[in-house]
N, C-alpha and C positions, 0 to 999 in steps of 0.2 A: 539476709544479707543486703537485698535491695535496701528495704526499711534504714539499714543501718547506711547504707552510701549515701542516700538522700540525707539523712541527717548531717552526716559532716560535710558534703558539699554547698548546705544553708551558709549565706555570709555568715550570719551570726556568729554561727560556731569559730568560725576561720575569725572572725576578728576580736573573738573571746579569747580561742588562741593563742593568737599575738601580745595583745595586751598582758595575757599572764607572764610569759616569757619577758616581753617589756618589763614588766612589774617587778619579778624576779630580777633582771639585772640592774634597774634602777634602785632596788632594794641594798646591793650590794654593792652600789657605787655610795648611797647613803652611809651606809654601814663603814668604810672605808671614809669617808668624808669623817664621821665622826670620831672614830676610833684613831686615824693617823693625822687628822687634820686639827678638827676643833679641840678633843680631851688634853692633848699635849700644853697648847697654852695656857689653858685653864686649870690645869694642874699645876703648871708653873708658877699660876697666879696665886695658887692657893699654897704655894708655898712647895711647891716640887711634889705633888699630890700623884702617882699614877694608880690613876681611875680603875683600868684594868685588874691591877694589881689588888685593888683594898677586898678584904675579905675579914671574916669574922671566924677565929678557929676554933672550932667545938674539939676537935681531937686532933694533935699532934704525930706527924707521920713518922712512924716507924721503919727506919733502913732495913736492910735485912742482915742477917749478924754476917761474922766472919765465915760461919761453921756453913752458913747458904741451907741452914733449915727452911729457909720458905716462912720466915717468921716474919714478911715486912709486910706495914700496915700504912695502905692509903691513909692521907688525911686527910679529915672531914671536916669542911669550909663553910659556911655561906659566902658565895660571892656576891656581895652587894656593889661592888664597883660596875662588874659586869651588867647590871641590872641597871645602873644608874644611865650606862653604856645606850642600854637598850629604848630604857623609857625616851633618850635624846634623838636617838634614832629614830624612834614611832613619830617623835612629836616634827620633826622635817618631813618625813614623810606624810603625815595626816596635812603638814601645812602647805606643799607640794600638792596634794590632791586637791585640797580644797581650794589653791588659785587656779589650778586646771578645771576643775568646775564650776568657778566663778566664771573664767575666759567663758567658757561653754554656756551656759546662761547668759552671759551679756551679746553672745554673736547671737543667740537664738532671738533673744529679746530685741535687738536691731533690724534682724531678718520681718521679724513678726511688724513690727513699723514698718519698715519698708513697704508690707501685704498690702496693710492697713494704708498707706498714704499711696499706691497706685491707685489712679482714677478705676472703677468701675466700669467694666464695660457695660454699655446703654442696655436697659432691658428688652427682649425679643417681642418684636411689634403684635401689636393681640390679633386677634383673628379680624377684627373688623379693620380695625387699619390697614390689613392683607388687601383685605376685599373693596377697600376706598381706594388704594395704591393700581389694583388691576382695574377696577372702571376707571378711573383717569387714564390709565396708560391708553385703555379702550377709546373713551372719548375722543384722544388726541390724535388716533387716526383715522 
């Protein structure tokens, strides 16, 4: 139990955490951008297209009769709108990440110059220079 407290009270974990819930809902704010925002106009453009909607039907669904024998038959789709949905989504979010990790590299990379152009501080006087320092101090009184 010890072993296991130390592990999740590492930052790490706590800011792995977050970020996944982060991730999770910025996921599904994407998702919602695509789906009720972008797919609508663009269907419209393609001539009143709804994205969600397009499917390809292998089998035609079956009501169930009057008699309520239990005779209704799902029907079986591929939804490639849905999919078209998704790949648009991935592709915001891959493109989302990769300017958040661009930002992230370019601070690092500024930080890193910044190192680099502080002056140095003077290097620590060698031993003989010690010993030249103390007999003059000597000398002078």
């Amino acid at each position: 139990m010890n072993e296991f407290k130390k592990f999740i009270s590492k930052g790490n974990v706590m800011e792995m955490a977050v970020g996944l819930i982060m991730a999770t809902y910025f996921g599904a704010i994407v998702k919602s951008l695509v789906n009720d925002i972008l797919m609508p106009p663009i269907g419209m453009i393609l001539g009143g297209v709804d994205f969600a909607q397009l499917k390809f039907v292998i089998q035609d669904g079956v009501a169930e009769s009057a008699e309520g024998a239990g005779d209704a038959v799902a029907e079986v789709a591929i939804n490639y709108g849905m999919f078209i949905n998704a790949i648009i989504t991935f592709l915001i979010v891959a493109f989302a990440i990769f300017m958040v990790v661009k930002a992230y590299n370019n601070m690092k990379e500024k930080m890193a110059k910044k190192e680099e152009a502080a002056p140095a501080a003077p290097p620590a006087p060698t031993k003989e220079e010690v010993l030249l320092t103390e007999i003059r101090d000597l000398l002078k009184k």
